[in-house]
N, C-alpha and C positions, 0 to 999 in steps of 0.2 A: 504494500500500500504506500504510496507516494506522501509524503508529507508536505501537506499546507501550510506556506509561510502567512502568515497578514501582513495588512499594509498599513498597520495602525500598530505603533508601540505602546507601553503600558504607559498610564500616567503614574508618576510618580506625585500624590500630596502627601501634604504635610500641615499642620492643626495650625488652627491660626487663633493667634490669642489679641483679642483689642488689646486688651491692660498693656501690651509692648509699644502700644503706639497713644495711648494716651498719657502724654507728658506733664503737661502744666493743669493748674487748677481750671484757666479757661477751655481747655479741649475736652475736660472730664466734664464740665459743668454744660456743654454742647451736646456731649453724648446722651447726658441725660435728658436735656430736655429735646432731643429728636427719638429719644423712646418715647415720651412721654405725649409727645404730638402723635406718633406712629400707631402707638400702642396704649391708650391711655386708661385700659381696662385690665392689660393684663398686670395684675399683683406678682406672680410668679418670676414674670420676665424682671418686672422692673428690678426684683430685688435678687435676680440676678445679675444684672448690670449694675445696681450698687456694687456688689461682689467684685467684678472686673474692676472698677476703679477702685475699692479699698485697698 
């Protein structure tokens, strides 16, 4: 039996953490409130993203 190459390689990801790119108290305090526009019901989410910036 002939073996099938593909023409698409594997993607390699990798996890991506906001907390490394929220730096100053102005970019965490942005974060927050474009959850809060986004999402302004979920409790869950939100205080996960407190999480991220703590």
């Amino acid at each position: 039996m002939a073996r099938v190459s593909s023409k698409f390689s594997k993607t390699r990801t990798t996890p991506y953490d906001v907390a490394e790119h929220l730096r100053t108290p102005e970019e965490m305090a942005a974060y927050l409130d474009a959850w809060l526009e986004e999402e302004p019901y979920d409790v869950p989410g939100f205080a996960k993203a407190l999480g991220d910036i703590a």
